[in-house]
TIDREN-154093 format. One record per residue: x, y, z of N, C-alpha, C in turn. Coordinates in pm, whole numbers, padded with zeros to 5 digits, always signed. Atoms other than C-alpha are relative to their C-alpha. Example, Ala and Ser with C-alpha at 12.3 -4.5 7.8 and 13.67 -1.06 7.14 Angstrom:
// residues 2
+00089-00119+00000+01230-00450+00780+00090+00120+00000-00082-00119-00006+01367-00106+00714-00077+00109+00073
END
This chain:
// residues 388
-00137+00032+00036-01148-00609+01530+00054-00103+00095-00079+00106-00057-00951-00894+01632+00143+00003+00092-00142-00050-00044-00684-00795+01866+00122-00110+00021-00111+00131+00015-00522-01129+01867+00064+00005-00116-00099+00005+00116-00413-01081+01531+00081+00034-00024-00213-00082-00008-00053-01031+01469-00008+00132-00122+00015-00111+00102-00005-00692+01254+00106-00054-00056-00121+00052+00100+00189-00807+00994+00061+00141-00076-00040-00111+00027+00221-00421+00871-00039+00121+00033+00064-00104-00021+00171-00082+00898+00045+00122-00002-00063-00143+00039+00190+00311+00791-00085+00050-00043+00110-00099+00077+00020+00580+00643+00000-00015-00149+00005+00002+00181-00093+00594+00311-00138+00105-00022+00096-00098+00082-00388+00817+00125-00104-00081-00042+00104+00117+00039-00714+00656+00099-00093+00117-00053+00171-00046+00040-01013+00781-00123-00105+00012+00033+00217+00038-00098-01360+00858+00039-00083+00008-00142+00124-00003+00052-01685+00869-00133-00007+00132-00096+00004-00166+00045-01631+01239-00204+00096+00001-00142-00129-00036+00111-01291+01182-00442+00079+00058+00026-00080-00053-00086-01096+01350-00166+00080-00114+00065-00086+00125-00100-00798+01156-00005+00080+00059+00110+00043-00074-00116-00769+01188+00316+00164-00135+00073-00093+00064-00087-00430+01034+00531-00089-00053+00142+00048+00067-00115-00516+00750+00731+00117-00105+00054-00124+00107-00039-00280+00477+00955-00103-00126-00001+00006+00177+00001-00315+00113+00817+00079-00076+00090-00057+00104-00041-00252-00194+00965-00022-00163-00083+00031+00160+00099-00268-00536+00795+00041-00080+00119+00015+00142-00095-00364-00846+01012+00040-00092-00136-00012+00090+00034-00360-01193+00932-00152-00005-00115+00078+00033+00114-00679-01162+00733-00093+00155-00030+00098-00078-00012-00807-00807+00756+00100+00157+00017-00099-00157+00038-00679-00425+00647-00083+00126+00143+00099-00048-00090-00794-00198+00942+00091+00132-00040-00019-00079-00012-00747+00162+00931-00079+00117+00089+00065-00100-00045-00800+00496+01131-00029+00111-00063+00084-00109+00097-00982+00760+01065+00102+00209+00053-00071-00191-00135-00810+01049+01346+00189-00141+00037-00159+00032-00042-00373+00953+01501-00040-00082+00155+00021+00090-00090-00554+00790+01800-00015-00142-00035-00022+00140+00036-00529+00433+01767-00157-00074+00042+00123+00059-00034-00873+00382+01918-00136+00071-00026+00126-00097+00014-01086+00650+01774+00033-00015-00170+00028-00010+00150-01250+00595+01427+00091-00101-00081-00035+00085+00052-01134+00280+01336-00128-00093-00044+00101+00064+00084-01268+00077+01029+00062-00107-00065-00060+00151-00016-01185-00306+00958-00050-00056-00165+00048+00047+00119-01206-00402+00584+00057-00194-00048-00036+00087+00029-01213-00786+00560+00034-00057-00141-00076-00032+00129-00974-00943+00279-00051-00081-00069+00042+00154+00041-01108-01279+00249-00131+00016-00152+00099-00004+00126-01217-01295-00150+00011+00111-00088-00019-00161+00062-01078-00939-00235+00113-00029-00091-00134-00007+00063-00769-00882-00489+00034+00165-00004-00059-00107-00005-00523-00629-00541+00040+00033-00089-00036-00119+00119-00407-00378-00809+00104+00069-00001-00122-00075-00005-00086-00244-00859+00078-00014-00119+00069-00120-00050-00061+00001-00975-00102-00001-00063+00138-00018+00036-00380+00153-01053-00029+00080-00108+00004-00087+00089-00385+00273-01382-00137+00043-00071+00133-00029+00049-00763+00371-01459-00001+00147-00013+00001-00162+00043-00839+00657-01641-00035+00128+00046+00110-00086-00089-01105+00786-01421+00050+00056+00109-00063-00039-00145-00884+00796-01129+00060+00137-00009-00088-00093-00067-00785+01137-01014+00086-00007+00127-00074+00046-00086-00478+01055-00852+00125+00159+00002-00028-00108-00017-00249+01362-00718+00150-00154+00023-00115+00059+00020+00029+01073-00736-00039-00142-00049+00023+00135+00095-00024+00788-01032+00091-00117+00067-00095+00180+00012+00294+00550-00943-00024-00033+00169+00016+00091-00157+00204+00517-00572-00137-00052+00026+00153+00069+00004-00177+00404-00646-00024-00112+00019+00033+00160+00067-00288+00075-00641-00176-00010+00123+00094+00002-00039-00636-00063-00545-00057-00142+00066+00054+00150-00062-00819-00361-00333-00148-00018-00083+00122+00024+00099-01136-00489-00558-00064-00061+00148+00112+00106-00146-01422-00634-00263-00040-00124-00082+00033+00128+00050-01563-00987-00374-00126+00073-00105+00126-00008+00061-01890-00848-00494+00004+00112-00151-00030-00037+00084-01718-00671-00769-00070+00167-00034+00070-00139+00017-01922-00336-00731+00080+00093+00107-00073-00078-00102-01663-00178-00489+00145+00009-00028-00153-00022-00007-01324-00057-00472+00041+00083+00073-00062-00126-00077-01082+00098-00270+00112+00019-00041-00135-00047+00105-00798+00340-00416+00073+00049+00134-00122-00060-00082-00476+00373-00199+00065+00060-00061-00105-00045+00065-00203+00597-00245+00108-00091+00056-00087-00003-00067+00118+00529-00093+00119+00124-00026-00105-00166+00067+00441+00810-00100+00050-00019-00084-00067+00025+00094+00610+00625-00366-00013-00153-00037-00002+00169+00058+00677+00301-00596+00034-00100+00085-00092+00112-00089+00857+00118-00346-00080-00040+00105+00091+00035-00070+00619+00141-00098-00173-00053-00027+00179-00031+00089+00316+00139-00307+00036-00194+00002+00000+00090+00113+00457-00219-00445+00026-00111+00183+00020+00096-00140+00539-00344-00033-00080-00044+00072+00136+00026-00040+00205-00317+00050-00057-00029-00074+00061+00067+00087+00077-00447-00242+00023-00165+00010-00049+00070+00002+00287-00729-00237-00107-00082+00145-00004+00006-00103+00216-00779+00132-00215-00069+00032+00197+00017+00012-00203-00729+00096-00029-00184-00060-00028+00137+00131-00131-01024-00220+00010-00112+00076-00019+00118-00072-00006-01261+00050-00076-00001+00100+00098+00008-00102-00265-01234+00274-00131-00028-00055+00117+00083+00090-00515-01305+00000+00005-00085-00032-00032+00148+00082-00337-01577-00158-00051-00093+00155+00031+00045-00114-00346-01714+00241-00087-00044+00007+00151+00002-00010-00741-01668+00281-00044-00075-00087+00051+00077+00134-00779-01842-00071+00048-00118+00026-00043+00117-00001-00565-02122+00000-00054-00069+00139+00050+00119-00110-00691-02254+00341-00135-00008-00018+00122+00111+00057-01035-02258+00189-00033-00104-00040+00033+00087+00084-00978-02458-00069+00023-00150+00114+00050+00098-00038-01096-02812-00014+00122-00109-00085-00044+00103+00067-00874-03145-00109-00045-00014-00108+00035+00104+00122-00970-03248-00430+00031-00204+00036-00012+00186-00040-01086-03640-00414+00058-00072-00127-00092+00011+00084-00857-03685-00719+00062+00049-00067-00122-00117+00035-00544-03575-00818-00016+00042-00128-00028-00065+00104-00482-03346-01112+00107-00073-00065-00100+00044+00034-00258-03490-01335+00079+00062-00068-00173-00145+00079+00103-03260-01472+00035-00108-00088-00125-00026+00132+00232-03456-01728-00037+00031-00162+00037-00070+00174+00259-03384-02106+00041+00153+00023-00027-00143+00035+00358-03038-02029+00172+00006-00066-00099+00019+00073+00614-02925-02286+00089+00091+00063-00063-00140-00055+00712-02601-02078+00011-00038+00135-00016-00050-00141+00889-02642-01731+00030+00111+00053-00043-00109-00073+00850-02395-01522-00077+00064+00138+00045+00028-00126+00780-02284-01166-00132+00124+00009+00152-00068+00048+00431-02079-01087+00033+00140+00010-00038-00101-00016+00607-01760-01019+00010+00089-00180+00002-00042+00172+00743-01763-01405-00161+00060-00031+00135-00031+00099+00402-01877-01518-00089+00123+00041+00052-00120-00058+00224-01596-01327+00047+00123-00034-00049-00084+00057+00444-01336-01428-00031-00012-00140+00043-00003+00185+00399-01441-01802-00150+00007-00030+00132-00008+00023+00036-01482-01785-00064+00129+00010+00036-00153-00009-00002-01098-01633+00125+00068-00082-00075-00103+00095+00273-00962-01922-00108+00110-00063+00062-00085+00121+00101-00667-02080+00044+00006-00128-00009+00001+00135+00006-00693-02413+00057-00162-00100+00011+00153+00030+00122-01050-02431-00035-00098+00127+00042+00107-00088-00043-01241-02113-00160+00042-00056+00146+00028+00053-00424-01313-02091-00025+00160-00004+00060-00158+00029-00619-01024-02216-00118+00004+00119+00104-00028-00093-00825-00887-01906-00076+00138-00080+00108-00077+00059-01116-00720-01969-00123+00054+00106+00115+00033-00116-01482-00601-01815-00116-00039-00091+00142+00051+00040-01784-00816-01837-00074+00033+00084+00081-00087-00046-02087-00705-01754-00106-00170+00005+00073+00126-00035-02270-00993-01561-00085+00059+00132+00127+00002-00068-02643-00940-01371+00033+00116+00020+00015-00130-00068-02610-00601-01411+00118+00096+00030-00136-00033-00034-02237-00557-01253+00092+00051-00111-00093-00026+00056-01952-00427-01400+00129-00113+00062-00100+00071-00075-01653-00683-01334+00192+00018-00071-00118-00046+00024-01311-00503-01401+00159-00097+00011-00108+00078-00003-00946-00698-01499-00069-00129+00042+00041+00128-00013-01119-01018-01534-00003-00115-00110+00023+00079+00128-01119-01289-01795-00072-00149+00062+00015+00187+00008-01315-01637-01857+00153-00055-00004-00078+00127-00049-01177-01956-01739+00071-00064-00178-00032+00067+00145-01164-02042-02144+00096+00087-00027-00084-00115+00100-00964-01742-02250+00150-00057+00115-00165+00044-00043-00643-01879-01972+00028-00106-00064-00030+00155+00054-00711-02227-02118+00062+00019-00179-00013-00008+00128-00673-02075-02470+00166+00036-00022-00148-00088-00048-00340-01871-02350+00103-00119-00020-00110+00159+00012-00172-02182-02289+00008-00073-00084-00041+00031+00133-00238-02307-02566+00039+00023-00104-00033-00067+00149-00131-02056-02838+00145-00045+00071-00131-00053-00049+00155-02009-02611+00096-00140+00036-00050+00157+00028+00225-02405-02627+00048-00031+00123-00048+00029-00146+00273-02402-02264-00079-00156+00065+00080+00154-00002+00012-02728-02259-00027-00037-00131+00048+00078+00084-00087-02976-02502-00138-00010-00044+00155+00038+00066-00452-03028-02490-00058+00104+00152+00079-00096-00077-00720-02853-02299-00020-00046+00162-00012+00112-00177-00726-03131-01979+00123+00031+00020-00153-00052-00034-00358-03031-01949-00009+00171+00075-00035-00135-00024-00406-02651-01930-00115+00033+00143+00101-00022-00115-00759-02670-01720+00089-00053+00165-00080+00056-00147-00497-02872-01460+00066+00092+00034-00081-00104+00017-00228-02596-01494-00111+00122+00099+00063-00063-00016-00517-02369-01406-00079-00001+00132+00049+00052-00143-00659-02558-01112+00160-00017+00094-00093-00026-00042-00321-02533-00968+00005+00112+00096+00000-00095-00027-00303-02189-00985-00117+00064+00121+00129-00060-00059-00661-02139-00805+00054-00088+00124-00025+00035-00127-00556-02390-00572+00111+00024+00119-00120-00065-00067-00231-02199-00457-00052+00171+00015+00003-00134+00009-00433-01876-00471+00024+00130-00061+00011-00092+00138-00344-01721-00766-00094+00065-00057+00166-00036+00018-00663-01705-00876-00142-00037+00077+00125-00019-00070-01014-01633-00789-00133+00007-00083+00135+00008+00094-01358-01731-00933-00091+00125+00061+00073-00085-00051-01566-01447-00903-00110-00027+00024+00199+00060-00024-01942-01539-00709-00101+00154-00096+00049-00062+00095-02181-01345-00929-00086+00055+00091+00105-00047-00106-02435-01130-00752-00152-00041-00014+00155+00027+00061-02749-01294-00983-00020-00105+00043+00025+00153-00020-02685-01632-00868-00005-00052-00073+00000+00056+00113-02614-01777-01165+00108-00073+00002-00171+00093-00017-02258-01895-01028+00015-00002+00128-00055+00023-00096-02123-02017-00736+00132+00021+00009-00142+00039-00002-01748-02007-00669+00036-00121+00071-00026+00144-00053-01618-02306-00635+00140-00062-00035-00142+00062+00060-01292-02514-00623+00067-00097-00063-00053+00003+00153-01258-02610-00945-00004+00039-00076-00014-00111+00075-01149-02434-01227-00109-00073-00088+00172+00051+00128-01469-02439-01500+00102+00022-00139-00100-00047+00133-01242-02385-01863-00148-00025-00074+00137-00113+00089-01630-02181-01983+00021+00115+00003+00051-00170-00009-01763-01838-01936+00032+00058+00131+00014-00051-00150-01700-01861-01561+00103+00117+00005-00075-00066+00030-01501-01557-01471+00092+00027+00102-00049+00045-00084-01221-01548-01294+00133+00120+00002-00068-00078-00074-00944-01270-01136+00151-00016+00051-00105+00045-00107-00570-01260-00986+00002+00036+00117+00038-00032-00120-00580-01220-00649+00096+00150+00045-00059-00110+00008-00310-00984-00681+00128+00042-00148+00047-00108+00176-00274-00803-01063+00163+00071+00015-00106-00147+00051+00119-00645-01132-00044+00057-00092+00036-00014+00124+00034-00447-01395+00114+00096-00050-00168-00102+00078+00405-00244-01405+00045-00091-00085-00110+00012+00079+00683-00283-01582+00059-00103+00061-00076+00071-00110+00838-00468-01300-00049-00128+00040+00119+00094-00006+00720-00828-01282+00069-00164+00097-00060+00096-00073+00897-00983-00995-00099+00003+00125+00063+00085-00078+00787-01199-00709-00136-00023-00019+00165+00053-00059+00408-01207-00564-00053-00102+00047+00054+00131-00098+00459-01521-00409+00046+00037+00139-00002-00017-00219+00521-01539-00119+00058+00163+00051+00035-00045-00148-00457+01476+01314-00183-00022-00112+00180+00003+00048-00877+01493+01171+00008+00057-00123+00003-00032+00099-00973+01560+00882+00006+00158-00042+00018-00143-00038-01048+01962+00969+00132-00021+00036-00087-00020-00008-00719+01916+01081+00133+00022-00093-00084+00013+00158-00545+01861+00747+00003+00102-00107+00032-00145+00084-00764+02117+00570+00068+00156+00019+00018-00160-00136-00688+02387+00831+00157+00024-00033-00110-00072-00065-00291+02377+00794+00107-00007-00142-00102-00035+00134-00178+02479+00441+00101+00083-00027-00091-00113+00032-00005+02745+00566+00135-00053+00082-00187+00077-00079+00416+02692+00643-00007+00104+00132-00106-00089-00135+00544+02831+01004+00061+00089-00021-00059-00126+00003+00674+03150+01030+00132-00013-00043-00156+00008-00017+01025+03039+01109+00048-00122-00092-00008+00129+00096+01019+02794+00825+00013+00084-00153+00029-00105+00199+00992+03106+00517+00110+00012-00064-00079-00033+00041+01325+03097+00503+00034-00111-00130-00011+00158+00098+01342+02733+00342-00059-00024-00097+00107+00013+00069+01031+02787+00161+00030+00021-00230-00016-00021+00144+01084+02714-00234-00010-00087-00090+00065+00103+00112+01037+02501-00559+00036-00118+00046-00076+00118+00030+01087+02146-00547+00104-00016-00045-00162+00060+00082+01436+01997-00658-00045-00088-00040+00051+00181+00036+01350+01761-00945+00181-00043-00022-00148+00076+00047+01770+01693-00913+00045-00056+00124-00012+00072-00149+01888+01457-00609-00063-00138-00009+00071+00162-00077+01862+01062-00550-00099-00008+00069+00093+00020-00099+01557+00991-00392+00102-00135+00064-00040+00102-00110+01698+00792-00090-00079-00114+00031+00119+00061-00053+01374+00699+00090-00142+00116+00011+00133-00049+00013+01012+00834+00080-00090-00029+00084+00133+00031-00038+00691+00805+00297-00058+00115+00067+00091-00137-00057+00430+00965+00479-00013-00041+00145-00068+00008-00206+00490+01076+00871-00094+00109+00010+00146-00137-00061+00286+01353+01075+00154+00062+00080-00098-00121-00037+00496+01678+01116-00078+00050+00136+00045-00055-00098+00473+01861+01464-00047+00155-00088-00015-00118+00026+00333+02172+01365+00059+00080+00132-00060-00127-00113+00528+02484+01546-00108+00094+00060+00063-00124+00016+00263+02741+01537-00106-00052+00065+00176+00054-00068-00069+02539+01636+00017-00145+00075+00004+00128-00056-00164+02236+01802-00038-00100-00094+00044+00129+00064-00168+01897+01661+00101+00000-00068-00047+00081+00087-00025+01721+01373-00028+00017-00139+00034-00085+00124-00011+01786+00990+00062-00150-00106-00064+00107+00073+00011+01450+00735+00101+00026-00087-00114-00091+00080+00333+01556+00514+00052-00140-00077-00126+00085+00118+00541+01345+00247+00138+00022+00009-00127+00020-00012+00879+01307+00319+00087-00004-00060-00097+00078+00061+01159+01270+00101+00142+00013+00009-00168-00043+00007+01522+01232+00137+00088-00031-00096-00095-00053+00104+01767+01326-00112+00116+00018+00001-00096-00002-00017+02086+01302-00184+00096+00037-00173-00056-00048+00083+02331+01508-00410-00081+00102-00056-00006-00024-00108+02228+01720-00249-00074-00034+00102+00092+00084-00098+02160+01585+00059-00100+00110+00088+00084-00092-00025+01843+01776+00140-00124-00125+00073+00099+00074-00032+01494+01653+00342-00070+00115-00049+00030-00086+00034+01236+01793+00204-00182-00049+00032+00124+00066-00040+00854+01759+00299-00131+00097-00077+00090-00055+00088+00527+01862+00167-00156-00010+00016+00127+00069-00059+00109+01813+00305-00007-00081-00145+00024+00118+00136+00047+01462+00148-00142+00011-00079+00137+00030+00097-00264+01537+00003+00021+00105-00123-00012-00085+00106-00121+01817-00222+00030-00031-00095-00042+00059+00141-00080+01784-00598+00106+00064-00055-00144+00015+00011+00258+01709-00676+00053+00016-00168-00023-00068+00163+00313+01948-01016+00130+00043+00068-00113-00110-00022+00627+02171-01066-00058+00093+00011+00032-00135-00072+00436+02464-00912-00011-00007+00132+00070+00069-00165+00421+02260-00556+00143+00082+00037-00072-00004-00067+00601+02438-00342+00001-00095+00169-00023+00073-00054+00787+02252-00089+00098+00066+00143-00094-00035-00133+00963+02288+00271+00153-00094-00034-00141+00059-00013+01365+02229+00230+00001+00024+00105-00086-00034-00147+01568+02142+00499+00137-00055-00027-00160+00071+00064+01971+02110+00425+00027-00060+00144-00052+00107-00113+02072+01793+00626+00161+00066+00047-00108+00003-00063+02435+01948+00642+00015+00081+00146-00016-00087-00121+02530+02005+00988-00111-00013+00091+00170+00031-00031+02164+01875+01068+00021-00076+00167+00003+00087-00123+02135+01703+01463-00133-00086-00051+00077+00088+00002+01914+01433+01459-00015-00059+00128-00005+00078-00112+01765+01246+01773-00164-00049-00015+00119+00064+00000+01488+00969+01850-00037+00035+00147+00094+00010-00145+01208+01035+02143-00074-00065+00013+00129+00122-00013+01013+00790+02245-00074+00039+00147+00037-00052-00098+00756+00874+02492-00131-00096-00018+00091+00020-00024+00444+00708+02661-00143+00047-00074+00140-00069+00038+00108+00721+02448-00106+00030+00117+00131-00056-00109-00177+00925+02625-00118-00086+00020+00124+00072-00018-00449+00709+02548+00055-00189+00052-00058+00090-00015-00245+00372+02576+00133-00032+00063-00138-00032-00124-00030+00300+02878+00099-00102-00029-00040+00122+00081+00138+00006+02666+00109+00026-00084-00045-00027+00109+00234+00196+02355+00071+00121+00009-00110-00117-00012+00472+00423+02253-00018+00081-00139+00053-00098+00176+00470+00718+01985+00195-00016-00017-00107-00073+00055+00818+00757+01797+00034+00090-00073-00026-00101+00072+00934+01069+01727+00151+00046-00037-00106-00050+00071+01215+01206+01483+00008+00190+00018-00023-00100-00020+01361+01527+01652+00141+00055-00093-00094-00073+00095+01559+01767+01386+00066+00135+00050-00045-00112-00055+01808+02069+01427+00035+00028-00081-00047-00023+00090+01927+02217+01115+00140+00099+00079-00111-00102-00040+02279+02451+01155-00054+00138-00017+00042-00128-00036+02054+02784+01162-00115+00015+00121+00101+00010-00166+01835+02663+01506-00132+00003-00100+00087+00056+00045+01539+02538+01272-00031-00109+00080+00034+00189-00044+01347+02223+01412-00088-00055-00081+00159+00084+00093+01115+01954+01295+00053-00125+00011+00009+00117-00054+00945+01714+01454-00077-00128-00112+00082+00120+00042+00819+01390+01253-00020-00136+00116+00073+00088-00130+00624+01129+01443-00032-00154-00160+00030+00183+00091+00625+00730+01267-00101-00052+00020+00083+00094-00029+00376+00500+01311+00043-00122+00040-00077+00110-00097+00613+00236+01482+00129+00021+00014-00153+00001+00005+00921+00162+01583+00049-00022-00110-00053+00063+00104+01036-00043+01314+00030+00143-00132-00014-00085+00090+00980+00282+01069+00103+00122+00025-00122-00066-00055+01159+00488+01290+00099+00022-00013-00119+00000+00021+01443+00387+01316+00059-00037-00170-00049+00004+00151+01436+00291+00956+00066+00150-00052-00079-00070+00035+01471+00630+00902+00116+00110+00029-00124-00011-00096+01713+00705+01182+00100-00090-00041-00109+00065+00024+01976+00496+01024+00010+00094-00150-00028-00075+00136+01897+00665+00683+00058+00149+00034-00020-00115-00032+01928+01012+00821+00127+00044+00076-00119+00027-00086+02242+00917+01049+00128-00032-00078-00106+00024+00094+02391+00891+00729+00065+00099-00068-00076-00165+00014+02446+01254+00637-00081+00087+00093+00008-00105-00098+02312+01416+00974+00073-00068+00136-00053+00044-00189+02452+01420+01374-00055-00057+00012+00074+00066-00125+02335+01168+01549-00004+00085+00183-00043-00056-00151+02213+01272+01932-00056-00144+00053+00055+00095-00078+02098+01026+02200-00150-00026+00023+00160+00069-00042+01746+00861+02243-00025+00051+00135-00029-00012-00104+01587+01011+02490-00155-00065+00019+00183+00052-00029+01212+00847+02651-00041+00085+00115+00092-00131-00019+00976+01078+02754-00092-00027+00051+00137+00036-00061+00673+01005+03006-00089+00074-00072+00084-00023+00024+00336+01049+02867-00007+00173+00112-00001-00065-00086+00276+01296+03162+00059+00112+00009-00096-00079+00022+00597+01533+03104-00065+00113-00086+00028-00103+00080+00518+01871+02972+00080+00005-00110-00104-00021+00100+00688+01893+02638-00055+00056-00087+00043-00092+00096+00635+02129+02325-00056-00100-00075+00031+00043+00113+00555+01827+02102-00145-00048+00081+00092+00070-00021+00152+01761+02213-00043-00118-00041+00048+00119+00051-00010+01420+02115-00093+00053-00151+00094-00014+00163-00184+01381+01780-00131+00030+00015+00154-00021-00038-00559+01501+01790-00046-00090-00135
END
């Protein structure tokens, strides 16, 4: 891993193994490369998935997928078209920030490849102005943009993909170009801003290369909306997770159905202190309002109306941020979200940065007490241990 690279993001989300089990891990997104851990140490069991040539999926609506939450899915495709990886995230909003986010870091990698062209493309004759955001959005409309499909080339399976002929054809029903040298330009545009992506074939029968072919070649968006929603796109261990299905003693009182009635506020996934044992427990978060309730839940559980869930009524609630010295890193800092309900309840959540933190220390400061920040030496005996 590249430690020079600036983290452009980062949080938990739900990643898929091999098994079909999803397992809470902390991402980060570099400048060209998705790294995640495997354990809450920042230096144990880390795995570096480069982006350069990959696209993204959002959301991930495949049939096959057993997903224990559909609208926060979405998926990264690898170049060689025989791989995939299925994220969750806690919800749409986040599902669609890191999608977004992944999208521009591909488009990036795609665009400082490409090579000058030693003569220009030529735009005119087009009867349709409009800027590439539109056209991109209209081209991925369901049910009226290009029809993606899978072809089955040397063997592969190659999922949401269409020939270079079938965009050139698009544009033309859709009278967005004139003739076929018009739309192939339109098209080399797009590839040359990173929109799209020629897929290299694994038989050797194709190269990728930067110019668009308007044949059989087959070709990808680098990052796929496939909602409803069809704005922008430009610019503790695993034994530890298994082990702690059961709620805290002093927590039975809270213990009961979900509320499907209440604003979702804000949503994600944080690591609860457990009370009872040592370590850390991945949980889903959500805050609610009307009634203003927090309510949490282990993120890997499947989220039916039989899920029971941990309430906690914010009224009367204390709230305070701790920030304390990481154990393994004399640099970094853990932030933790200390709770007090009005019957001497607690609960601790722990972020994955500042920045999230306090995100939801301003949300929570909105119908609970605020208390004072307090920072906490690594060293200091305190009830909340480090993450295992």
């Amino acid at each position: 891993m590249d430690t020079e690279n600036h983290c452009l993001k980062t949080g938990y989300l739900l990643k898929q193994g091999i098994n079909g089990k999803w397992k809470a891990r902390r991402f980060q997104l570099t400048e060209d490369h998705i790294i995640y851990h495997r354990k809450w140490k920042k230096r144990i069991g880390v795995s570096s998935l480069p982006l350069d040539g990959c696209s993204v999926v959002c959301p991930c609506l495949d049939a096959d997928l057993p997903s224990s939450n559909p609208s926060g899915t979405f998926k990264i495709c690898m170049p060689s078209g025989d791989r995939e990886i299925y994220l969750q995230a806690a919800g749409e909003e986040e599902r669609n920030q890191w999608a977004h986010a992944i999208g521009a870091v591909i488009r990036s990698l795609s665009t400082i490849k490409q090579v000058s062209c030693h003569r220009k493309v030529p735009f005119q004759h087009f009867r349709v102005y409009a800027n590439v955001s539109e056209i991109i959005g209209t081209i991925q409309e369901p049910g009226a943009g290009v029809e993606l499909g899978m072809h089955l080339r040397g063997g592969v399976v190659y999922r949401n993909c269409f020939q270079g002929c079938d965009l050139v054809n698009w544009l033309l029903r859709w009278s967005v170009v004139r003739n076929r040298e018009d739309g192939a330009a339109m098209a080399q545009t797009l590839l040359k801003l990173g929109h799209l992506q020629e897929i290299e074939l694994n038989d050797g029968s194709a190269i990728a290369g930067e110019r668009f072919k308007d044949g059989e070649s087959l070709y990808r968006f680098t990052s796929l909306n496939m909602g409803a929603k069809r704005d922008s796109y430009s610019d503790n261990t695993d034994s530890d997770s298994s082990s702690s299905e059961e709620e805290d003693e002093d927590e039975g009182e809270s213990q009961k159905r979900s509320p499907k009635k209440g604003k979702v506020i804000k949503e994600s996934f944080l690591l609860r202190k457990k009370n009872l044992s040592p370590g850390w427990q991945a949980v889903k978060v959500i805050l609610r309002e009307n009634p203003t309730t927090l309510e949490y839940h282990k993120a890997t559980a499947t989220l039916d109306s039989e899920k029971l869930s941990t309430i906690m009524d914010l009224t009367g609630c204390t709230v305070k941020e701790i920030v304390r010295k990481d154990d393994d890193l004399s640099e970094s800092k853990r932030h933790q979200l200390y709770m007090k309900d009005k019957k001497g309840r607690r609960l601790t959540l722990l972020a994955c940065c500042r920045e999230e933190c306090h995100c939801w220390l301003i949300q929570l400061n909105q119908f609970c007490k605020p208390s004072a920040v307090s920072n906490v030496a690594a060293e200091s005996t305190l009830r909340t241990a480090s993450p295992k």
